[in-house]
matplotlib code that plots the C-alpha trace (Angstrom):
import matplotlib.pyplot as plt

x = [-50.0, -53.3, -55.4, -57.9, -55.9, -55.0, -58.5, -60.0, -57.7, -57.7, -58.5, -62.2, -63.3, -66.0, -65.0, -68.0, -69.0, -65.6, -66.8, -64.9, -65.5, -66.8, -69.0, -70.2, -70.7, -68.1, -70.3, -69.3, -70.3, -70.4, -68.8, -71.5, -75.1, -76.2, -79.4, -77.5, -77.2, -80.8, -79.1, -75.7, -76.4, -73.1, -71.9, -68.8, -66.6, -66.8, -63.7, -62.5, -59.5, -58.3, -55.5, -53.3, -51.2, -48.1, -44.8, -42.2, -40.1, -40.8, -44.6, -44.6, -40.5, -40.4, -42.2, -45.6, -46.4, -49.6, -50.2, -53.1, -54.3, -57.3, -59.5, -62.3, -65.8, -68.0, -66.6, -69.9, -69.0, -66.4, -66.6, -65.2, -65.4, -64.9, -68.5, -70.0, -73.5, -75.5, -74.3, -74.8, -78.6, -79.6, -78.5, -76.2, -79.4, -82.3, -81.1, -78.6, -79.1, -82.6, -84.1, -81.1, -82.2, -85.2, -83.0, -79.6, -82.4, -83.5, -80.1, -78.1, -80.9, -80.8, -84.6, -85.9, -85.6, -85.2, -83.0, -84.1, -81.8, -83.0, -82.8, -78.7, -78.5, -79.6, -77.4, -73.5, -74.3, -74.8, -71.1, -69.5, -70.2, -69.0, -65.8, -65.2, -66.0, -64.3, -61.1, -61.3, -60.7, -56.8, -56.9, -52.9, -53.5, -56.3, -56.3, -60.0, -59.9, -62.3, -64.0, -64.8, -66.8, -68.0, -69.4, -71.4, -72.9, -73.9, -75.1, -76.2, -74.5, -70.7, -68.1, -66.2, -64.1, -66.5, -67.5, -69.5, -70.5, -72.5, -72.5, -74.3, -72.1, -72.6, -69.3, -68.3, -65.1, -66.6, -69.8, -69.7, -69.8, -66.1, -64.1, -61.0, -60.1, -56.5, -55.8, -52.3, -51.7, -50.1, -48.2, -47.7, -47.1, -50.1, -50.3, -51.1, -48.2, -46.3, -47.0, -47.3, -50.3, -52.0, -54.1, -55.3, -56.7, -58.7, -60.2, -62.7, -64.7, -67.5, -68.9, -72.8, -73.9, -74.9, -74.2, -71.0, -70.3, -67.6, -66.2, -63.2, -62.2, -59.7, -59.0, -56.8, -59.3, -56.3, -56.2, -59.2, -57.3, -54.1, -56.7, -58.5, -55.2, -56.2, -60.0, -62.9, -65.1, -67.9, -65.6, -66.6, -70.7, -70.5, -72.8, -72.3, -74.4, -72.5, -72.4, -75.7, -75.6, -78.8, -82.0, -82.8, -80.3, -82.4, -81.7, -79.9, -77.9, -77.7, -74.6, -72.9, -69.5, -67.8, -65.0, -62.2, -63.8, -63.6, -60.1, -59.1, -60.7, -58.8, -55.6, -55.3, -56.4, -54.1, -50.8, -51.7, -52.5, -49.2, -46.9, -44.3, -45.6, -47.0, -45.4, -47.5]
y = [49.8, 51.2, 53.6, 52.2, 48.5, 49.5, 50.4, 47.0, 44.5, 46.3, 49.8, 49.6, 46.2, 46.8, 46.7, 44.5, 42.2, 42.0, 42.3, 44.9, 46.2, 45.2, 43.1, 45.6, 49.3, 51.5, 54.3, 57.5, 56.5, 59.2, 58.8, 60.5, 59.9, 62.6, 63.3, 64.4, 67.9, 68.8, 68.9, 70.2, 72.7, 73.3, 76.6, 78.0, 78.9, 75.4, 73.6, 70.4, 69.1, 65.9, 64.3, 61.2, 59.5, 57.7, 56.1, 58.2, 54.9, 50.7, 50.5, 50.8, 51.3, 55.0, 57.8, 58.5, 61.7, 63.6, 65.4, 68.0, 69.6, 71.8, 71.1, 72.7, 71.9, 70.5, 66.5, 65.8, 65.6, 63.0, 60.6, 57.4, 55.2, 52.1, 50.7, 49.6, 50.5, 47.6, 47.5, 51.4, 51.2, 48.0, 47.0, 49.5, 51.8, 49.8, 47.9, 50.4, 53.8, 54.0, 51.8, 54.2, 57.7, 57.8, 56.4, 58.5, 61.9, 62.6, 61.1, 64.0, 66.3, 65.4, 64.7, 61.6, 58.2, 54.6, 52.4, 48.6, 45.9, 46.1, 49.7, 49.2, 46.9, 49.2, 51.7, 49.6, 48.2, 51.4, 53.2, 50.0, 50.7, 54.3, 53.0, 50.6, 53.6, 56.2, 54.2, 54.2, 57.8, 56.5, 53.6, 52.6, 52.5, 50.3, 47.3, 45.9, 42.6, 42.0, 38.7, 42.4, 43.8, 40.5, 39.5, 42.8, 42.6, 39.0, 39.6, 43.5, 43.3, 44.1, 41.6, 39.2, 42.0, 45.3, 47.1, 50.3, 53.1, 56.2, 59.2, 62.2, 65.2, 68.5, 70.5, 72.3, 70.8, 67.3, 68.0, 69.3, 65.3, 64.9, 61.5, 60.7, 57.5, 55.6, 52.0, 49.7, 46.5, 43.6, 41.1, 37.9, 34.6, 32.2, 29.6, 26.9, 26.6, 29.6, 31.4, 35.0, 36.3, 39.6, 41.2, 44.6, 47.4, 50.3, 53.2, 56.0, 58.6, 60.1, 63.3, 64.1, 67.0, 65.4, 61.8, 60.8, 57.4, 55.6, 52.2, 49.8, 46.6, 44.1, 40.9, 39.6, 38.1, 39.1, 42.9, 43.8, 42.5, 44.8, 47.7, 47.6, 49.0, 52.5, 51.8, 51.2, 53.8, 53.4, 55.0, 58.5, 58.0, 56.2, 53.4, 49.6, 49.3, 46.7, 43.6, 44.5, 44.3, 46.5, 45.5, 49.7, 52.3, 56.4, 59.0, 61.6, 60.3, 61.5, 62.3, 64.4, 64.8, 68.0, 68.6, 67.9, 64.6, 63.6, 64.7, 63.0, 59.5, 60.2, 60.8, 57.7, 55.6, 57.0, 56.7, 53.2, 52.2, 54.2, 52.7, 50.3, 46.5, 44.6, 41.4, 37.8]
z = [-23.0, -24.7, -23.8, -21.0, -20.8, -17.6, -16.8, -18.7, -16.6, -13.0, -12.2, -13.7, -11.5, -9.1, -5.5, -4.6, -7.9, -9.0, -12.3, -14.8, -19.1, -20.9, -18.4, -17.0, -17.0, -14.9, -12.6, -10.7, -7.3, -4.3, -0.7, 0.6, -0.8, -3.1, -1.5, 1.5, -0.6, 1.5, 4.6, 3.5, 1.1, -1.1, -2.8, -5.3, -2.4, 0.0, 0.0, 2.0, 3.5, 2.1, 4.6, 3.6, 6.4, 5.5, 7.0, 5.9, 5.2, 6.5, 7.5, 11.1, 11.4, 10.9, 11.7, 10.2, 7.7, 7.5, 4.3, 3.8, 0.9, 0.5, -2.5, -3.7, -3.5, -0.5, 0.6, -0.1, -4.0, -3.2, -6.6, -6.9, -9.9, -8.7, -8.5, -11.4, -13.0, -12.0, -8.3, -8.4, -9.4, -7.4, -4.2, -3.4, -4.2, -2.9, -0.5, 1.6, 0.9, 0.0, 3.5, 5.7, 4.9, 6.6, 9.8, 8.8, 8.4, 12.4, 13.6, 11.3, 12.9, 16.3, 16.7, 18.4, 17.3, 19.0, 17.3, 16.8, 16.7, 12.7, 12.4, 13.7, 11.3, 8.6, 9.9, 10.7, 7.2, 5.8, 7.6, 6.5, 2.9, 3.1, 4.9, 2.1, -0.6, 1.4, 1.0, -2.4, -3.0, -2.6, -4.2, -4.2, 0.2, 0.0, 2.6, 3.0, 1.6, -1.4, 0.7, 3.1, 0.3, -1.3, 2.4, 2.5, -1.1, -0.8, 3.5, 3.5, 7.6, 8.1, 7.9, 10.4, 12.8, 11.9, 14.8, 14.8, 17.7, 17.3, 19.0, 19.2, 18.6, 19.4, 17.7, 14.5, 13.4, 12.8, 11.5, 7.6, 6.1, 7.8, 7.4, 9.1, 8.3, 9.1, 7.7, 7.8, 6.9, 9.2, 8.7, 11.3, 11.2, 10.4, 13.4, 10.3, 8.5, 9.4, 6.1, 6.9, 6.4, 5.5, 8.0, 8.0, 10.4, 9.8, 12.1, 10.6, 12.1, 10.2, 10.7, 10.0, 12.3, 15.1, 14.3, 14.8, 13.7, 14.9, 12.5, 13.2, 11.4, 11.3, 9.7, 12.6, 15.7, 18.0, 17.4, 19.4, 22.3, 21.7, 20.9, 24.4, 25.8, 24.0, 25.2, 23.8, 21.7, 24.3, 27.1, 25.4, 25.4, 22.1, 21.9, 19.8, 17.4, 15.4, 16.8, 18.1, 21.4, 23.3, 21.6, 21.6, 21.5, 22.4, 20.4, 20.5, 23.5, 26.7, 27.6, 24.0, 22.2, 21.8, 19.3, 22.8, 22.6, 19.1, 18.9, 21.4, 20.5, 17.0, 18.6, 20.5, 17.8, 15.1, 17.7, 18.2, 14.9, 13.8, 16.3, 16.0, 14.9, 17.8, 18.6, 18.8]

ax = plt.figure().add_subplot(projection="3d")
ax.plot(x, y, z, "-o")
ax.set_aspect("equal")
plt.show()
């Protein structure tokens, strides 16, 4: 195969329009805004951990593997090109990042703010998109469906089965731009003509001083049900902020997560999501 075919038919098509070269032009496009640099200054000697979990052999028959590697530079350099130019410069721009940094700014501080049902908006569409980019920094475990991505673009709110908390957090471990993020796909039966059908599930935990924003998703209505025997997000102070459900949420919260807390939440989601298939 050429040089960039591979690119041209697949790898190079944006994760929201779809579109690939020479339709449009390919861009580098960061996990982590760039203008977060103010608040998490970067210099020669910061490195991250990048961690990959796996099943060692059948998806959700055998045991899972966590690999870590530490990798230079600050996670806030974290570069994916899997956007494309236009998206990059316009709505992903205008539309997302540009109206949630002056909401993301005092929440990453800690100083006073009252979230509106509008300004949570802002804010679960804004942690969507990073969990949708985040996952791209391993592109061959992907599992958010492209109607996922194509429902955000064309709706600027999370998709069907996207629910997101926040926190405010008041550790170390968690709060240099962290992501934790686990994702498996499911397989069941479809109830229409048997079929199966491809679900997914993903849990992710992002880090930003003293926000800590909490996102699930799932394609399969049923999982939340199966999830409530691990408990929800809110048992640990977190509030919903996606489906909005309190017309203000106070910040910083009263009541605030340590690093015991955080690790614990992380723990119990990753051994569920990481056990053994649950039955219909």
């Amino acid at each position: 195969m050429a040089k960039g075919a591979a690119f041209k038919s697949g790898l190079g098509r944006c994760i929201f329009c779809k579109r690939q070269p020479p339709d449009v032009v390919m861009s580098k496009e960061h996990v982590f805004p760039d203008w977060l640099r103010q608040i998490f200054p970067r210099s020669e000697g910061t490195t991250h951990t990048l961690g990959v979990m796996e099943w060692a052999g059948s998806p959700g028959r055998s045991p899972a593997r966590e690999t870590r590697k530490q990798r230079p530079g600050h996670s806030g350099t974290k570069k994916i090109r899997r956007v494309c130019k236009t998206c990059n410069e316009t709505w992903l721009s205008n539309k997302i990042e540009k109206i949630a940094k002056p909401i993301l700014a005092p929440l990453i501080s800690g100083e006073k703010i009252e979230l509106d049902a509008a300004r949570q908006r802002i804010l679960a569409t804004w942690a969507a998109k990073t969990v949708m980019t985040a996952e791209q920094m391993h592109p061959n475990k992907v599992v958010i469906h492209q109607a996922e991505r194509t429902w955000l673009k064309e709706n600027l709110a999370p998709p069907a089965g996207w629910n997101v908390w926040v926190g405010t957090y008041n550790g170390f471990a968690w709060g240099e731009l962290a992501v934790q993020q686990h994702a498996g796909l499911l397989r069941f039966p479809a109830v229409d003509d048997g079929n199966p059908a491809e679900h997914n599930l993903v849990f992710t935990i992002l880090g930003m001083r003293h926000l800590m924003l909490v996102v699930t998703s799932s394609t399969w209505p049923r999982m939340w049900e199966i999830m409530e025997s691990v408990g929800s997000p809110s048992a640990l102070c977190l509030s919903r902020i996606w489906p909005v459900v309190q017309a203000s949420v106070s910040w910083p919260r009263p009541i605030v997560l340590t690093d015991a807390d955080a690790d614990q939440m992380a723990d119990a989601y990753r051994a569920r999501i990481w056990a053994q298939p649950v039955k219909r």
